[in-house]
C-alpha positions as a Markdown table, in Angstrom:
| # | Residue | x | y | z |
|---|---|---|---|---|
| 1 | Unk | 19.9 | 4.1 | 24.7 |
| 2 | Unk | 21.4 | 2.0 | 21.6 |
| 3 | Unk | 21.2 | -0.8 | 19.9 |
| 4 | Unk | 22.3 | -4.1 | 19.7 |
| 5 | Unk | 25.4 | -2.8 | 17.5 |
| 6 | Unk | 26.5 | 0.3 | 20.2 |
| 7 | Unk | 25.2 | 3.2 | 17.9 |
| 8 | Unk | 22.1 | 4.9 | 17.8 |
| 9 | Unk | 18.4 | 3.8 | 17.5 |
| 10 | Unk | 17.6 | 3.3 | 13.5 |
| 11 | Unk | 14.9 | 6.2 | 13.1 |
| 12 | Unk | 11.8 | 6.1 | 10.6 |
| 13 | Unk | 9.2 | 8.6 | 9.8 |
| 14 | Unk | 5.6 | 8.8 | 8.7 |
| 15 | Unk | 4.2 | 6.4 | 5.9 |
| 16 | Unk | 8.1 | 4.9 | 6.1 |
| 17 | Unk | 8.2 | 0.8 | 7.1 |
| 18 | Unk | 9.9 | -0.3 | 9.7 |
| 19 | Unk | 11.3 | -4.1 | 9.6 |
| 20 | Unk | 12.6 | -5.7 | 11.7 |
| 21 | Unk | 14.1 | -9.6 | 11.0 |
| 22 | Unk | 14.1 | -12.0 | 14.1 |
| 23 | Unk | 15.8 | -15.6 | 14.0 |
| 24 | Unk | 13.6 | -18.0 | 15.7 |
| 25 | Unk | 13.6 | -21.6 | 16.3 |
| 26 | Unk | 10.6 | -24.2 | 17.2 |
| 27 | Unk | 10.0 | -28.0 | 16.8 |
| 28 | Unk | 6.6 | -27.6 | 15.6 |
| 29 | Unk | 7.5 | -24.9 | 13.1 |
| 30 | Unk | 7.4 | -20.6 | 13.1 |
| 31 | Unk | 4.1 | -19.5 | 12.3 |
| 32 | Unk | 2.9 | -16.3 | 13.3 |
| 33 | Unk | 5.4 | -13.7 | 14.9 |
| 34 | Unk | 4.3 | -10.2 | 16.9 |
| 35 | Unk | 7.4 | -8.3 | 18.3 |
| 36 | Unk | 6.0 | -5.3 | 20.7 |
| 37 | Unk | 7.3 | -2.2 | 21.4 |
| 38 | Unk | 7.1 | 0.3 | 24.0 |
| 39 | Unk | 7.6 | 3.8 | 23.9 |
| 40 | Unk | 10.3 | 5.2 | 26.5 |
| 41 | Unk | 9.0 | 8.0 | 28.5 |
| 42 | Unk | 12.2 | 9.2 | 30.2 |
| 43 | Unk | 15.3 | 8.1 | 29.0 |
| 44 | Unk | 17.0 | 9.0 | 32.3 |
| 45 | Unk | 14.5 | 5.6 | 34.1 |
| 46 | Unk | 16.1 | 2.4 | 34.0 |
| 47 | Unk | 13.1 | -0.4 | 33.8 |
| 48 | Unk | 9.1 | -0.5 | 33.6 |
| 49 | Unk | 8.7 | 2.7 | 35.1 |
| 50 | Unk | 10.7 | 4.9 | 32.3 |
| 51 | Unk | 8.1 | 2.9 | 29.7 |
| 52 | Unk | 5.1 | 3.6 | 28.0 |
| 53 | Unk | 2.7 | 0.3 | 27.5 |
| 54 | Unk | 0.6 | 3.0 | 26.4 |
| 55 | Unk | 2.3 | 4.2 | 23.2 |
| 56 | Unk | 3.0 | 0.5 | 21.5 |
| 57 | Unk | 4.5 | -0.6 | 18.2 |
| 58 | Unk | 3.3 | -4.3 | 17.0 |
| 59 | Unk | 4.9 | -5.5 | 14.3 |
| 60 | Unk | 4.5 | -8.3 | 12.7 |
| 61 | Unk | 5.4 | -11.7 | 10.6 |
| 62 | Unk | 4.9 | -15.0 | 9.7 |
| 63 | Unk | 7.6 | -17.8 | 9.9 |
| 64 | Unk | 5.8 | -20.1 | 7.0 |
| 65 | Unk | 6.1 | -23.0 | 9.6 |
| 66 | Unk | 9.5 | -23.6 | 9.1 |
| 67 | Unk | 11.3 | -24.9 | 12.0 |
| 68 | Unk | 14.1 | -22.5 | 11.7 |
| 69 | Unk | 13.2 | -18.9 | 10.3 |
| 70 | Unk | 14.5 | -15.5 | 10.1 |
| 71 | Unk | 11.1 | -13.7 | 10.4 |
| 72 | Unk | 10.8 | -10.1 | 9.1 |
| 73 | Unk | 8.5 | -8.4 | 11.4 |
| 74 | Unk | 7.1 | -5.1 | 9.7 |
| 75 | Unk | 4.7 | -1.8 | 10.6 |
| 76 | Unk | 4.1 | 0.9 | 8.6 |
| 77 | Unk | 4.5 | 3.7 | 10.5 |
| 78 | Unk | 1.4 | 6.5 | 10.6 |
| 79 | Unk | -0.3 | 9.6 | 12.4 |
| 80 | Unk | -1.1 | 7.6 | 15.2 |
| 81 | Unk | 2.1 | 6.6 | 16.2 |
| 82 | Unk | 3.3 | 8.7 | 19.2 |
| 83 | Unk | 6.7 | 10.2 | 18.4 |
| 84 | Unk | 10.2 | 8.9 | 20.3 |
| 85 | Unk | 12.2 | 6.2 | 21.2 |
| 86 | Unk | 10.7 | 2.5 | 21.3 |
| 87 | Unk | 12.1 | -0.7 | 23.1 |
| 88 | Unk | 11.3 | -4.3 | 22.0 |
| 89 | Unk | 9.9 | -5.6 | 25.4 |
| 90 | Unk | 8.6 | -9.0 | 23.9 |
| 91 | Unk | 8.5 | -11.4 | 21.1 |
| 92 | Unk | 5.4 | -13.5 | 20.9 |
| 93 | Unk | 5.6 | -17.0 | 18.7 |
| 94 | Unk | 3.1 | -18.6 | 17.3 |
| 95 | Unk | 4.0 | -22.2 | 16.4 |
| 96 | Unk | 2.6 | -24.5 | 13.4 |
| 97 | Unk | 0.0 | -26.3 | 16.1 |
| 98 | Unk | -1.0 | -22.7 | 17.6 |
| 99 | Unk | 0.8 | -23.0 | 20.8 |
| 100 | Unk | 2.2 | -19.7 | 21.8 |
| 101 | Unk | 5.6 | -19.0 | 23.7 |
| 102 | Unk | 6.4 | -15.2 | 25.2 |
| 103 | Unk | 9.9 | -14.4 | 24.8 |
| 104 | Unk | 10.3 | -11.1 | 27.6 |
| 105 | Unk | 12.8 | -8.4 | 27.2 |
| 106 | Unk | 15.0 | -9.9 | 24.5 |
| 107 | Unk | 19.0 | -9.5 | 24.3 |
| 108 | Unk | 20.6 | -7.7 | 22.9 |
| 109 | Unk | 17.9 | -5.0 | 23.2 |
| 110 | Unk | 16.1 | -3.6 | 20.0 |
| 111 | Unk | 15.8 | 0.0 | 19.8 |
| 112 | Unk | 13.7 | 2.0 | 16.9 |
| 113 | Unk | 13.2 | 6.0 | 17.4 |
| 114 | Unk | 10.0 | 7.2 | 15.3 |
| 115 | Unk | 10.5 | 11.3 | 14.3 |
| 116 | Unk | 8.3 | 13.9 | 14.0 |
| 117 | Unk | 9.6 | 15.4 | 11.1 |
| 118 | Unk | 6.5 | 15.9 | 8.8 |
| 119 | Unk | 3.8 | 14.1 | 11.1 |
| 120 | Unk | 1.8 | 17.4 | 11.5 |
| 121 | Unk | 1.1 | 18.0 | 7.5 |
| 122 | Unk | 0.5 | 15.0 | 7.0 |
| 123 | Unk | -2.2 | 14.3 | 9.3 |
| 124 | Unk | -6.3 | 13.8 | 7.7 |
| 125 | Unk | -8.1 | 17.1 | 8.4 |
| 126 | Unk | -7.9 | 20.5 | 8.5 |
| 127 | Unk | -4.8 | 22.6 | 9.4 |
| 128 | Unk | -4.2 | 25.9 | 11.1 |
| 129 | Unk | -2.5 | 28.0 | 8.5 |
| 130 | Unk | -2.6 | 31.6 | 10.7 |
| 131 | Unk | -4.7 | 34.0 | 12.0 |
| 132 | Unk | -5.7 | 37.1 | 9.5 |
């Protein structure tokens, strides 16, 4: 799958931050933005079957109430994020008065892949070095 541009997924690793800027729009003012992710289980599945709501990225921003507002939505990636390739499925605003609006499977589609280069060393606890 690719992105919005026709190439590849951009990829990010372990302690690395993802971001992630959304134009919005709202009478009452951007406040609060979460844009969700979910993990694609088979590339080959077209749709909610070939996803994972299981394995979810949330990142997140805040418009500062304006009423137009590129958003930068951020995570920093860690441990507990499953490796693979991650599709934005929604966008959920927050406006100035708290009212919330669900935008569902935005187009173009946003595509992030998360590697496992390096995720193993640097996990908290011991590691198996080899058997003597």
């Amino acid at each position: 799958m690719t992105d919005e541009a026709g190439k590849g997924p951009e990829q990010y690793s372990i302690d690395e931050v993802i971001r992630v800027p959304i134009e919005l729009e709202d009478e009452n003012g951007v406040a609060h933005v979460k844009a969700i992710f979910w993990r694609i289980k088979n590339p080959a599945s077209v749709g909610p079957r070939g996803l994972n709501p299981d394995d979810t990225l949330e990142l997140r921003g805040n418009g500062e109430a304006k009423t137009r507002a590129v958003v930068e939505t951020t995570l920093k990636v860690n441990y507990q994020h499953a490796p693979g390739t991650y599709v934005c499925v929604a966008i959920q605003v927050y406006d100035a008065l708290d009212n919330t609006t669900q935008i569902r499977n935005p187009e173009p589609y946003k595509v992030l892949k998360i590697s496992a280069n390096g995720d193993e060393d640097k996990r908290p606890g011991a590691r198996f070095l080899s058997w003597r």
